[in-house]
N, CA, C and O of each residue as an XYZ file, in Angstrom:
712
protein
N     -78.523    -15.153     21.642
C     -78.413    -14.125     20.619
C     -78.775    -12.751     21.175
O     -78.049    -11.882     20.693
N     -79.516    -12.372     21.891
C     -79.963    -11.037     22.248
C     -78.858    -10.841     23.492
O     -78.639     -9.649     23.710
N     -78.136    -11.738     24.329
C     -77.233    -11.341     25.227
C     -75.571    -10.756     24.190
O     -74.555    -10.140     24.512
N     -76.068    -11.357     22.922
C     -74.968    -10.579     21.900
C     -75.618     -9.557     21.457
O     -74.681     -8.760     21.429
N     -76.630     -8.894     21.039
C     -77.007     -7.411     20.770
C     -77.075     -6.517     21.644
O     -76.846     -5.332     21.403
N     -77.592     -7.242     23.444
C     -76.925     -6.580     23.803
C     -75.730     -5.711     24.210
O     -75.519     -4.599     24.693
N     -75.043     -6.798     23.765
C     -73.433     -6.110     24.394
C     -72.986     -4.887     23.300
O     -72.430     -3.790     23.342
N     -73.578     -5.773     22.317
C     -73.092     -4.763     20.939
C     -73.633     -3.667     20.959
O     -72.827     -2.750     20.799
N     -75.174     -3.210     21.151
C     -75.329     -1.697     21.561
C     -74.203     -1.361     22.534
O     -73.175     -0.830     22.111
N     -74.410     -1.733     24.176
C     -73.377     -1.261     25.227
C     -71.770     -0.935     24.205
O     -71.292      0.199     24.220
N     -71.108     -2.051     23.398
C     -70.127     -1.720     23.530
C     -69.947     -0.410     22.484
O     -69.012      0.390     22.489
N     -71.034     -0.424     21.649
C     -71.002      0.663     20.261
C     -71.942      2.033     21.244
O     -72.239      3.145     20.809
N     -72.104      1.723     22.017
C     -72.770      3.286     22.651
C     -71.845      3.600     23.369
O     -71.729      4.825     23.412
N     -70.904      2.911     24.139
C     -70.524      3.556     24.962
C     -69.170      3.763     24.769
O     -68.356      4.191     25.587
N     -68.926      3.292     23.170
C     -67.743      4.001     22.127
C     -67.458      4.934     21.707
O     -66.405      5.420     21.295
N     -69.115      5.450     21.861
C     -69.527      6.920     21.094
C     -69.867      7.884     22.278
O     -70.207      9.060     22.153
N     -69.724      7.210     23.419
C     -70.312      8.470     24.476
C     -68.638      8.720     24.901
O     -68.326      9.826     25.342
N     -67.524      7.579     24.738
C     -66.324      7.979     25.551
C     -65.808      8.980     24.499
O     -65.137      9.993     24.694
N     -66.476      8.244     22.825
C     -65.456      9.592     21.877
C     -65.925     11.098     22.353
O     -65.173     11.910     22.892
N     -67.249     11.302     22.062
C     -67.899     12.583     22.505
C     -67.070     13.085     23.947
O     -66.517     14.181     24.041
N     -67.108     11.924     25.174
C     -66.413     12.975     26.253
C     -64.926     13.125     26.347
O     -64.377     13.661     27.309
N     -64.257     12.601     25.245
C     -62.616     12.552     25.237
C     -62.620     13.573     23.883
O     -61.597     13.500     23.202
N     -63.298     14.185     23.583
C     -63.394     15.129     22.362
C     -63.357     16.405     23.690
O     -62.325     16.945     24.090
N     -64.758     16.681     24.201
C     -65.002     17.652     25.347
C     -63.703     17.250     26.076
O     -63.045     17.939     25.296
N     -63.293     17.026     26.431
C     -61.743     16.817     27.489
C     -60.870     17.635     26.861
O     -60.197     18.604     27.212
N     -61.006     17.122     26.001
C     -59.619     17.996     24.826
C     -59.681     19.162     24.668
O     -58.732     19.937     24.784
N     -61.231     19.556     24.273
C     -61.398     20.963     24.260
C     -61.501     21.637     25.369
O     -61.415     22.865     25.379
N     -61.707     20.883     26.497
C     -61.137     21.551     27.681
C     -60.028     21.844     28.293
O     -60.035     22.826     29.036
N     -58.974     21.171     28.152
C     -58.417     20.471     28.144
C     -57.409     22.214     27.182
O     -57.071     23.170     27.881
N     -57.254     22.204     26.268
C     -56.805     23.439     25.425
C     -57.313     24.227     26.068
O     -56.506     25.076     26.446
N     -58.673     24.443     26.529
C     -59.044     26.333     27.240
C     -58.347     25.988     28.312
O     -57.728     27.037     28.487
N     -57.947     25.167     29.286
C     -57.169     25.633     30.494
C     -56.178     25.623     30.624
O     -55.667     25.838     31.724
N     -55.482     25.360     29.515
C     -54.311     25.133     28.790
C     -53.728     26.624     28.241
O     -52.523     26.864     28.322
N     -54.563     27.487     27.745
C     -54.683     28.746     27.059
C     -55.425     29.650     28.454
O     -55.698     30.821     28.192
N     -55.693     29.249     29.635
C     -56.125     29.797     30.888
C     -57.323     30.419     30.098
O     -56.989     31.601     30.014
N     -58.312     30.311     29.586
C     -59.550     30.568     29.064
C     -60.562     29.556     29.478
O     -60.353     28.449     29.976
N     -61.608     30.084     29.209
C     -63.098     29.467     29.527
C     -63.906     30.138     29.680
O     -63.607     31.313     29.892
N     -65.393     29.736     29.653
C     -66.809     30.717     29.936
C     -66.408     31.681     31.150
O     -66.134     31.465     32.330
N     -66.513     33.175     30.131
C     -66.500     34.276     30.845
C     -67.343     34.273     32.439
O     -68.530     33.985     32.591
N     -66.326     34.696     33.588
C     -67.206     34.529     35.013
C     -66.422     33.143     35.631
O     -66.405     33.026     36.856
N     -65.726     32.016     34.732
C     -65.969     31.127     35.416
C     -64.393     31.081     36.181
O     -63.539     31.426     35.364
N     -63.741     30.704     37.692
C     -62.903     30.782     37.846
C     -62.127     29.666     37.053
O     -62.701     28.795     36.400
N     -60.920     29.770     37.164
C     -59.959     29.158     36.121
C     -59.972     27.337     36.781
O     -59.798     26.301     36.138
N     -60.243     27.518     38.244
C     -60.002     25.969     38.926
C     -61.017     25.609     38.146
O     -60.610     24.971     37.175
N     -62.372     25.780     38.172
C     -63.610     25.290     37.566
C     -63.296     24.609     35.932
O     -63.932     23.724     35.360
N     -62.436     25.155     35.589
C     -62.166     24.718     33.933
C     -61.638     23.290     33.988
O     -62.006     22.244     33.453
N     -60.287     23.724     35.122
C     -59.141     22.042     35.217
C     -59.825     21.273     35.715
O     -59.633     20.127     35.310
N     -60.864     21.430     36.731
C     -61.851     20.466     37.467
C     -62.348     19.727     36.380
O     -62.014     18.571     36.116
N     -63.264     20.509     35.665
C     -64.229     19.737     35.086
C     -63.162     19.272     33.498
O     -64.088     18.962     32.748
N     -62.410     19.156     33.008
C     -61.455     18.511     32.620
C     -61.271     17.740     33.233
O     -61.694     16.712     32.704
N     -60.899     17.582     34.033
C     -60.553     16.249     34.961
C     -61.632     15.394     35.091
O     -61.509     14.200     34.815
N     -62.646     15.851     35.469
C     -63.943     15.126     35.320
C     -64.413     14.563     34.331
O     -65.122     13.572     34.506
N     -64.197     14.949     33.277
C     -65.085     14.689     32.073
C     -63.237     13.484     31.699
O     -63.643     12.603     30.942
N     -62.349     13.342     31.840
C     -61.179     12.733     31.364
C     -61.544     11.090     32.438
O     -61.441      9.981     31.913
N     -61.920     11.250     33.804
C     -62.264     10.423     34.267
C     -63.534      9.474     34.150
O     -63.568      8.259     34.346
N     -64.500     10.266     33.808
C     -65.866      9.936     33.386
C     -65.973      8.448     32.037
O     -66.546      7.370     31.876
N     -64.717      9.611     31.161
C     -64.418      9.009     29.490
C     -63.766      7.877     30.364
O     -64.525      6.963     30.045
N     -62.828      7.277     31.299
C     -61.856      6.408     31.488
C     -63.451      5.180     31.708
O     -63.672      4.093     31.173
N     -64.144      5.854     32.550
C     -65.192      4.749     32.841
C     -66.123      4.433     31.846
O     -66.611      3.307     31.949
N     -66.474      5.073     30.978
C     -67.144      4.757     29.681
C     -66.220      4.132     28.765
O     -66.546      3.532     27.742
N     -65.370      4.260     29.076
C     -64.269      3.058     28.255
C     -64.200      1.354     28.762
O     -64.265      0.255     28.212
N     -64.033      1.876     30.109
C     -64.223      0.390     31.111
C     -65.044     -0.067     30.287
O     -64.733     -0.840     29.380
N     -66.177      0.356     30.505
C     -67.529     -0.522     30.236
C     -67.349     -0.917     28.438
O     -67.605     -2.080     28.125
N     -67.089     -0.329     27.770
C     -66.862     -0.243     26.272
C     -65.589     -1.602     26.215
O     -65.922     -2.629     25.624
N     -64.306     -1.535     26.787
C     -63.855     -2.666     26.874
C     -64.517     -3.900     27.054
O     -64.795     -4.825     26.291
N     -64.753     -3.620     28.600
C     -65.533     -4.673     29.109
C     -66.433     -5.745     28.151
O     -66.257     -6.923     27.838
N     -67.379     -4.849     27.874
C     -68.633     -5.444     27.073
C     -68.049     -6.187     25.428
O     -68.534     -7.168     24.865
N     -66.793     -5.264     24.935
C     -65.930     -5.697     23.699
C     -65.600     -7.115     23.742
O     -65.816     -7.867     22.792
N     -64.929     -7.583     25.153
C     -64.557     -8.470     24.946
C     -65.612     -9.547     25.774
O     -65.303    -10.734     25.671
N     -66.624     -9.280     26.448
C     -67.434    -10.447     26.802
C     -67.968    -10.783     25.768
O     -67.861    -11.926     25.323
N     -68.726     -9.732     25.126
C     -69.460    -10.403     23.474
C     -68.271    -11.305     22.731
O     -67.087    -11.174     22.422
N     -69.299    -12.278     22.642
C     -68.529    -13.525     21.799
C     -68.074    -13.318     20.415
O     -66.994    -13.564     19.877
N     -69.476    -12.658     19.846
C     -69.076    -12.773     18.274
C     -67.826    -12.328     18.097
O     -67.115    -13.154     17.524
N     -67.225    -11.181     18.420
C     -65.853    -11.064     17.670
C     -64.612    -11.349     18.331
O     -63.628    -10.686     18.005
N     -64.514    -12.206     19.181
C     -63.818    -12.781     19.929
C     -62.495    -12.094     20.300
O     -61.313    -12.407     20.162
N     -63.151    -11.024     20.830
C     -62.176    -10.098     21.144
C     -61.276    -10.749     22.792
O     -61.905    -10.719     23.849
N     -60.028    -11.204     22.756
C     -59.201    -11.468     24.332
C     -59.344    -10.562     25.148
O     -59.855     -9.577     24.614
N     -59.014    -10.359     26.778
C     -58.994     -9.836     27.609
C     -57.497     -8.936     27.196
O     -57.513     -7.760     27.559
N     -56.341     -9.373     26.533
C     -55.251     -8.707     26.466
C     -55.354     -7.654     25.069
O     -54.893     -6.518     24.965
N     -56.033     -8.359     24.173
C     -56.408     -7.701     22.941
C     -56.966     -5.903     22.881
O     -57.280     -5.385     21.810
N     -57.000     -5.249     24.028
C     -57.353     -3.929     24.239
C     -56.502     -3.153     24.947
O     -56.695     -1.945     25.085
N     -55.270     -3.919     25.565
C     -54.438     -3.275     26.295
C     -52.677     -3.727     25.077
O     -51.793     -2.895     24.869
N     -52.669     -4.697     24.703
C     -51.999     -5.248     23.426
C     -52.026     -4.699     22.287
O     -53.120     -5.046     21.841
N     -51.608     -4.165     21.647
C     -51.988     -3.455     20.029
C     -51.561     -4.814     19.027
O     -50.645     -5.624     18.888
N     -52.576     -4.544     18.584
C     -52.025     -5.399     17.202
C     -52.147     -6.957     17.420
O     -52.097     -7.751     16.480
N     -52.310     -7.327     18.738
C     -52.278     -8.955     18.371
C     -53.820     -9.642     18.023
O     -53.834    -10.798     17.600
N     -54.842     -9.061     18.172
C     -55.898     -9.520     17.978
C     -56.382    -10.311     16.482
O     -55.870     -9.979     15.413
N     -57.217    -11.168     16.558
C     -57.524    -11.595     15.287
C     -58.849    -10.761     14.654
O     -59.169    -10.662     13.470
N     -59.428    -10.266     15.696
C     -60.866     -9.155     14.845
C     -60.073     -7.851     14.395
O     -59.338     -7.356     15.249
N     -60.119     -7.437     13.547
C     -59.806     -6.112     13.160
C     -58.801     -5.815     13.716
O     -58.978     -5.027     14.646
N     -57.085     -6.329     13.414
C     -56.281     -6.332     14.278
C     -55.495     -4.659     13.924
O     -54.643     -4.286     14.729
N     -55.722     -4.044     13.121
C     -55.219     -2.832     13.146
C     -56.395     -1.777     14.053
O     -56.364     -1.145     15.108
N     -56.962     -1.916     13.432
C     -58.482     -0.973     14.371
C     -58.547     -1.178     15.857
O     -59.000     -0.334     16.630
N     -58.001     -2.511     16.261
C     -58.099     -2.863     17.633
C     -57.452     -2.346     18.050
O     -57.617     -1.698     19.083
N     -55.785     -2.488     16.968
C     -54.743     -1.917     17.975
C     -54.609     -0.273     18.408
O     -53.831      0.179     19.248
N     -55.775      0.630     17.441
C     -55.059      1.902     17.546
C     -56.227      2.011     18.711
O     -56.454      2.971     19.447
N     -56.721      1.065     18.667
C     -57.852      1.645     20.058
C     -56.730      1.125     21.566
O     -56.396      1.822     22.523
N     -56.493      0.135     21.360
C     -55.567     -0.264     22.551
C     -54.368      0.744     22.675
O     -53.975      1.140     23.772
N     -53.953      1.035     21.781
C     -52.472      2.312     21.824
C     -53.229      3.429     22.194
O     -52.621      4.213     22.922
N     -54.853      3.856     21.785
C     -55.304      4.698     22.808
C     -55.595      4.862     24.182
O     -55.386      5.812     24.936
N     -56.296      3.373     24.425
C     -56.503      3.290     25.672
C     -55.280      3.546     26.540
O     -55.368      4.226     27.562
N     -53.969      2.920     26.070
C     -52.827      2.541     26.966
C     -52.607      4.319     27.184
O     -52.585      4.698     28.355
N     -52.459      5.317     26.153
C     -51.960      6.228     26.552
C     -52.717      7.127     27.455
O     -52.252      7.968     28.225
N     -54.223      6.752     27.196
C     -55.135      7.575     27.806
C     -54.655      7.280     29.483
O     -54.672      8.280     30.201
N     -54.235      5.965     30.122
C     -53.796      5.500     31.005
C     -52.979      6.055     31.711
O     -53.018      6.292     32.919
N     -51.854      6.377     30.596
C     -50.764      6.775     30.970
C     -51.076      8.638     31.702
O     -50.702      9.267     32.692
N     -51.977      8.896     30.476
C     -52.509     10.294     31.136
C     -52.605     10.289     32.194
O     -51.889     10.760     33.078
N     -53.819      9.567     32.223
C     -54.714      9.718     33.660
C     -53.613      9.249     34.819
O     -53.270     10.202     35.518
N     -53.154      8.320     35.076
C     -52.233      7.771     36.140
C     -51.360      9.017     36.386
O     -51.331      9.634     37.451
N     -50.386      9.430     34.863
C     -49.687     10.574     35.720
C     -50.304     11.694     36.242
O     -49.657     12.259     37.123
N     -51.328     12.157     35.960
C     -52.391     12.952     36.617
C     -52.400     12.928     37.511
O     -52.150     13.932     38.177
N     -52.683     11.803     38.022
C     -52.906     11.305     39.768
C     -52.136     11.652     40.500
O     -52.275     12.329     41.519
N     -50.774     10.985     39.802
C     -49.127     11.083     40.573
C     -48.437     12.362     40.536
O     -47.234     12.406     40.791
N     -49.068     13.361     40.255
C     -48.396     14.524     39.852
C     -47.734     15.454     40.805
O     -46.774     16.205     40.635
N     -48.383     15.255     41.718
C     -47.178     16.082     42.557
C     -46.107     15.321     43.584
O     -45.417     15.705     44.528
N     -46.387     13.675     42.721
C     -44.810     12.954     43.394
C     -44.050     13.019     42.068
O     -43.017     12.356     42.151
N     -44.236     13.670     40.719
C     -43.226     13.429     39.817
C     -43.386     14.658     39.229
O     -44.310     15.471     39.267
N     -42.321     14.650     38.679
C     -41.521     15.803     37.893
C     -42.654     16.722     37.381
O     -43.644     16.115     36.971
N     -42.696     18.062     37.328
C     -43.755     18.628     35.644
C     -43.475     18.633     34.873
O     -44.320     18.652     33.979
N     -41.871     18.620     34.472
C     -41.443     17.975     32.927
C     -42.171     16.600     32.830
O     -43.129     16.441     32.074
N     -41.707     15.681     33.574
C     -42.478     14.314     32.911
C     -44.028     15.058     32.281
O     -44.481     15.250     31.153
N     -44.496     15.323     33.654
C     -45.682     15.309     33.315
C     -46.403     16.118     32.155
O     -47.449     15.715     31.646
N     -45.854     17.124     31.831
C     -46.085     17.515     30.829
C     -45.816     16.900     29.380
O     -46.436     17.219     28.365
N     -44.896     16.064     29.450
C     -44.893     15.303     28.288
C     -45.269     14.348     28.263
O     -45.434     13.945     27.112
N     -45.680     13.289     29.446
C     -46.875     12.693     29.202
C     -48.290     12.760     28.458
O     -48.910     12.083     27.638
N     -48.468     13.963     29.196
C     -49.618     15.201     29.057
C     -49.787     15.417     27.796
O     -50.767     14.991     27.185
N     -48.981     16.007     27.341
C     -48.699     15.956     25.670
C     -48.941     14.909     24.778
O     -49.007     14.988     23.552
N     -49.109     13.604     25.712
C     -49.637     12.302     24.596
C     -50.836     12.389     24.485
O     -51.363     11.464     23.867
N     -51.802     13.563     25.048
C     -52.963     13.748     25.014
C     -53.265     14.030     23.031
O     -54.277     13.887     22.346
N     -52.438     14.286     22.829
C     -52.440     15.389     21.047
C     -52.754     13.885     20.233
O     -53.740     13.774     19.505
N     -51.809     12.785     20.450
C     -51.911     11.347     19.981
C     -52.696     10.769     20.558
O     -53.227     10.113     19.662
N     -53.231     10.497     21.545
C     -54.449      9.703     22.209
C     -55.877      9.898     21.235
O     -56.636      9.179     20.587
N     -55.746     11.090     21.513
C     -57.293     11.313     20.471
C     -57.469     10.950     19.023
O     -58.366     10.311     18.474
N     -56.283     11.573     18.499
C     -56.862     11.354     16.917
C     -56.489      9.645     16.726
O     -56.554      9.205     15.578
N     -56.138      8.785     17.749
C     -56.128      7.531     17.580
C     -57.411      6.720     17.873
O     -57.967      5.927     17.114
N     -57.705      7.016     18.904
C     -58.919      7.175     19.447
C     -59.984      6.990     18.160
O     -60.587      5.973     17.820
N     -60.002      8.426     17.523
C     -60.660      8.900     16.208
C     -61.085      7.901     15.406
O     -62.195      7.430     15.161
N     -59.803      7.633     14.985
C     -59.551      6.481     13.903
C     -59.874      5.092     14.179
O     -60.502      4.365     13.409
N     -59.409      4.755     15.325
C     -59.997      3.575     15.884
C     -61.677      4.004     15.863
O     -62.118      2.939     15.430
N     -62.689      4.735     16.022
C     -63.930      4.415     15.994
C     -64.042      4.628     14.647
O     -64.831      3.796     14.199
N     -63.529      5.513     13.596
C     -63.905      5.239     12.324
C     -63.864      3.990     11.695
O     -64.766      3.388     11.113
N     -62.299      3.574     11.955
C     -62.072      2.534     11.488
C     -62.871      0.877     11.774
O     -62.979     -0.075     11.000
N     -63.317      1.037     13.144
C     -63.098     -0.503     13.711
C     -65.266     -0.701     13.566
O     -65.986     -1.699     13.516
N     -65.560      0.747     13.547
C     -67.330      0.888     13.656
C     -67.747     -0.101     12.577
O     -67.271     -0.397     11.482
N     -69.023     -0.589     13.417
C     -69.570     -1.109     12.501
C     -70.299     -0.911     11.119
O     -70.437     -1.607     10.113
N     -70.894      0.932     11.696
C     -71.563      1.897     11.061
C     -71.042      3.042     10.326
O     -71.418      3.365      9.199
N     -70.168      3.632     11.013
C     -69.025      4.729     11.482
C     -68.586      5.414     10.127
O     -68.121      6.545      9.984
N     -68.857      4.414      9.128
C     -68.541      5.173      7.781
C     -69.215      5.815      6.800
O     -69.067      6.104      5.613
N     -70.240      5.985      7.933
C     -71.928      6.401      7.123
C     -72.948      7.034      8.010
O     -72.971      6.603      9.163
N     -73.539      7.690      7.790
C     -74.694      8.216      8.504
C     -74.274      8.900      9.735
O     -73.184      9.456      9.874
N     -75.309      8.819     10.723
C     -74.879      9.444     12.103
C     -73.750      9.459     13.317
O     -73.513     10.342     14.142
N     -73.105      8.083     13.112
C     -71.884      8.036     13.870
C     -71.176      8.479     13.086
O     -70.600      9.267     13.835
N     -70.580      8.674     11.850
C     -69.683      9.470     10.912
C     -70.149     10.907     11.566
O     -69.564     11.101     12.631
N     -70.828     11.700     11.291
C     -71.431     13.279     11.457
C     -70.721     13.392     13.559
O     -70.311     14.379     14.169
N     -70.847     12.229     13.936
C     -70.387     12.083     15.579
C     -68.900     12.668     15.383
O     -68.576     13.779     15.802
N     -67.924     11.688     14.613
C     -66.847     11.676     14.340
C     -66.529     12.822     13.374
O     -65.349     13.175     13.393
N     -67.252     13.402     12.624
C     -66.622     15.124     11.964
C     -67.383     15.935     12.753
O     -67.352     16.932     12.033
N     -68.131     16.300     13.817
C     -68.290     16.725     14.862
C     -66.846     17.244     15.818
O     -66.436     18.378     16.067
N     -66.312     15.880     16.208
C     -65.680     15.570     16.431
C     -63.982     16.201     16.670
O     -63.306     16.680     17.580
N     -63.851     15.870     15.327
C     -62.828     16.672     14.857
C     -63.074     18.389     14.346
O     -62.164     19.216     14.296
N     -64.074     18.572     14.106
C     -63.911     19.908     14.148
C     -64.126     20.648     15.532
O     -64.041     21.876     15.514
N     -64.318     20.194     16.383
C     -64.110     20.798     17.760
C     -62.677     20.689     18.172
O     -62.085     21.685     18.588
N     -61.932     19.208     18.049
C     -60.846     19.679     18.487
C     -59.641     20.547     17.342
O     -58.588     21.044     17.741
N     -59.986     20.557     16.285
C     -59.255     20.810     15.321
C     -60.010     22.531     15.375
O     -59.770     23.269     14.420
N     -60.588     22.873     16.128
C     -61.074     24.314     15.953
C     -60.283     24.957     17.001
O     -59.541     25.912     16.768
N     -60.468     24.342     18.359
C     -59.471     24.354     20.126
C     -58.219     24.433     19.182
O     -57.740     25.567     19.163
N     -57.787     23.826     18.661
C     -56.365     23.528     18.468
C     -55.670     24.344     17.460
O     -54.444     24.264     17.385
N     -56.340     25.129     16.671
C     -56.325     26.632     15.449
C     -56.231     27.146     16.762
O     -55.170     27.157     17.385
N     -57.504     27.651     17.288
C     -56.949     28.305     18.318
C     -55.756     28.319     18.922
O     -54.925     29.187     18.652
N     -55.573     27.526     19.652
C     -54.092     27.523     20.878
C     -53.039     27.594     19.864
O     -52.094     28.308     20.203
N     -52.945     27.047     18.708
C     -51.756     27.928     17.539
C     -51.824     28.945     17.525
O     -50.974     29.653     18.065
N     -52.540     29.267     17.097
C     -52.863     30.753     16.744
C     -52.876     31.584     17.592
O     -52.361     32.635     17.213
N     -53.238     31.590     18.590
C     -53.240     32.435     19.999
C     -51.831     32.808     20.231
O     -50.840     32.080     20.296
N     -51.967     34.396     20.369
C     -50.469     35.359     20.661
C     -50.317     35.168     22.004
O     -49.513     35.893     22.590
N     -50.997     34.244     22.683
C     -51.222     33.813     24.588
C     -49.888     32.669     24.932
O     -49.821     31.514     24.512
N     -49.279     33.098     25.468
C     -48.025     31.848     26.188
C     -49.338     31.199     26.961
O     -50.175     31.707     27.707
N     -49.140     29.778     26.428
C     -50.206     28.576     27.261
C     -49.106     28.460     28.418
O     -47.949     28.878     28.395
N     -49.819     27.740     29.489
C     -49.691     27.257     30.919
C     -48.564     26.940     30.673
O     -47.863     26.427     31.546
């Protein structure tokens, strides 16, 4: 029993540390996008640490998978996080987390590959960044154990008003983005 609470903190903390750094990504993610950031700082320093904080979130996900599906109680499969929808625990909540993960994937990989493929692709890859998150979102509202109450809720409208503030912005901005 305690090798199941453990996992369940790991997998519910480190649900909430990948939302928090895939929130910061985004909003980074828009300032270097809009070639903005903390006054002084050069512009590489912005895409860097975007990149960083997008890779960081990929590994706080690992582990958040990981731990999802070793814990027994909800008998989450090894395919059930990369699969949408086939799971028997919370098979909608699972899936928008798996349709996140997959795209977050898709991000990151073409990231990597980027200067063996197109910048059209990549930019519209890139662009699945806009859907990754607010799926993301929903999947921790939805699938939390807590999430609909108290402090992980305030995490999650946190949350969204950072990227939904970045994202008024870059509308709104009379600035041709990147």
């Amino acid at each position: 029993m305690t090798d199941n609470i453990a996992l369940w903190y790991a997998a519910r903390a480190t649900g909430l540390v990948a939302l928090l750094l895939l929130t910061a990504s985004m909003v980074w993610g828009i300032a270097g996008a809009m070639r903005s950031g903390p006054a002084g700082w050069p512009r590489f320093t912005v895409t860097l640490l975007h990149r960083n904080l997008t890779l960081v979130t990929v590994a706080f996900l690992g582990v958040h998978v990981g731990s999802s599906v070793i814990d027994s109680y909800a008998g989450i499969g090894w395919l059930d996080p990369v699969l949408p929808f086939g799971s028997t625990y919370k098979p909608f909540w699972l899936g928008l987390g798996a349709i996140a993960w997959d795209l977050l994937l898709a991000i990151v990989v073409s990231s990597l590959v980027r200067r063996w493929i197109s910048l059209r692709v990549w930019r519209v890859l890139h662009w699945a960044s806009y859907l990754c998150w607010p799926v993301a979102l929903l999947h921790a509202i939805g699938i939390g154990t807590d999430s609909r109450g108290g402090w992980p809720l305030g995490v999650a409208v946190a949350c969204l008003a950072a990227v939904g503030i970045a994202a008024m912005w870059r509308l709104g901005s009379s600035r041709r983005p990147a």
